[in-house]
N, C-alpha and C positions, 0 to 999 in steps of 0.2 A: 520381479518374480510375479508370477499370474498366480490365482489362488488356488487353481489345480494343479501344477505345479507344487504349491506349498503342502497342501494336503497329500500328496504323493508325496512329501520326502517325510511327514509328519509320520505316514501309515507306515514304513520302512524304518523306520528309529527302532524303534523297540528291536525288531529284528537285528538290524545291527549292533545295537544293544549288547545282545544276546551272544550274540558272535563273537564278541571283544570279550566276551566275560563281563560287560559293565551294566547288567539290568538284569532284571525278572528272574526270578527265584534265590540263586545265592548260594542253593541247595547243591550245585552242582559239584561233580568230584573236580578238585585238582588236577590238570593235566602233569605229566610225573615230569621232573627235569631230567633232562637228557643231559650227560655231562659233555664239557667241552675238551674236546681233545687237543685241540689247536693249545688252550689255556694251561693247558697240564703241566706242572713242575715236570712230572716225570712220569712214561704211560705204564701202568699198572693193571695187572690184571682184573682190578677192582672197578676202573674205567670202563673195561671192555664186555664185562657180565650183563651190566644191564640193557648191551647192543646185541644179544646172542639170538641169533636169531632173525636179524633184518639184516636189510640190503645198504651194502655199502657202493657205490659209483668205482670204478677203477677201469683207471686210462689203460688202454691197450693198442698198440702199435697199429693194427691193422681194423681192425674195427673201431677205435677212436673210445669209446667208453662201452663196459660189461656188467652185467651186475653180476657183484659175489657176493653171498652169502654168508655172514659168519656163522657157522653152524653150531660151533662150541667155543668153548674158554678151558685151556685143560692145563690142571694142575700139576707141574715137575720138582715144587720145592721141596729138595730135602734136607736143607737148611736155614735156620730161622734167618739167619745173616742174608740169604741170597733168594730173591724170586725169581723161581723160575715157572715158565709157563708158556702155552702154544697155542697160537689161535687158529682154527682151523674154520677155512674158505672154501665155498664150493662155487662152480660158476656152468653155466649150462654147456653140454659137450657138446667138445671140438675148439674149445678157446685156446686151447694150445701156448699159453702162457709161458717165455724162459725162465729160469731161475733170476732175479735182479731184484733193482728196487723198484718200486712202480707208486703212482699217485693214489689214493685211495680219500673218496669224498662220502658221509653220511650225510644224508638230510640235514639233522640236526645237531651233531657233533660235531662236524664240521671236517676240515683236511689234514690229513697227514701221508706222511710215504714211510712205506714198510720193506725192507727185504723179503722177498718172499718167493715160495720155493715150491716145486710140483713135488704132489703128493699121492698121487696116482689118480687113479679114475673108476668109473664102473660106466654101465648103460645111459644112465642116466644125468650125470654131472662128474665134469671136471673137480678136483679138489687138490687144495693148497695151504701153504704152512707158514707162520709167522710166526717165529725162535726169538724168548726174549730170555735172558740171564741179565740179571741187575742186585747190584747190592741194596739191599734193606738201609733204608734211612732211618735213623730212629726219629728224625727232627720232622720227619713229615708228617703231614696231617693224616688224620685217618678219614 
């Protein structure tokens, strides 16, 4: 290695450093954990809260992959025994999506496939529905 060369990878450390989280200051916030959905005993509406809002990847017949939306997380429980809950997708119109299961990929939560079901439209976005009822574990973790 030439020593400019060596000096050029010297002047870029820090910077990479920095990048990794592994130098200069310390001070910085945590970036938040994003849960893993692949990993899930079981997917909860407690999972899906802290995705509200971003773009999930979801395979589609004809254009190959779309982005949707999770718009909300909406609460149906009316028994402690049972969760019930709806996630509600929107994805840009004219996506024209059938009612089925379909693949659905986050950034960082990674993959899953949901049943999922049209839920009408307006001007501006297609929107869609994912129906969960599941019995309460009391053994699970919170």
């Amino acid at each position: 290695m030439d020593r400019r060369a060596f000096l050029v990878g010297v002047a870029t450390l820090p910077m990479l450093m920095a990048g990794c989280g592994g130098g200069g200051g310390g001070d910085a916030a945590a970036e938040p954990v994003t849960p893993s959905l692949e990993e899930a005993r079981s997917l909860r509406a407690r999972l899906f809260r802290s995705l509200e809002g971003q773009t999930f990847y979801l395979g589609h017949p004809t254009y190959g992959v779309v982005d949707a939306v999770l718009e909300q997380v909406v609460d149906h429980t009316v028994d402690d025994t049972v969760e019930q809950f709806m996630l509600d997708f929107s994805t840009a119109p004219g996506v024209a999506l059938p009612e089925g299961r379909w693949p659905l990929e986050h950034p960082t939560a990674g993959r899953l496939t949901l049943y999922i079901q049209p839920a009408g439209d307006d001007l501006e976005r297609d929107h869609y529905r994912a129906v969960f009822s599941q019995l309460n574990d009391t053994g699970e973790e919170e």
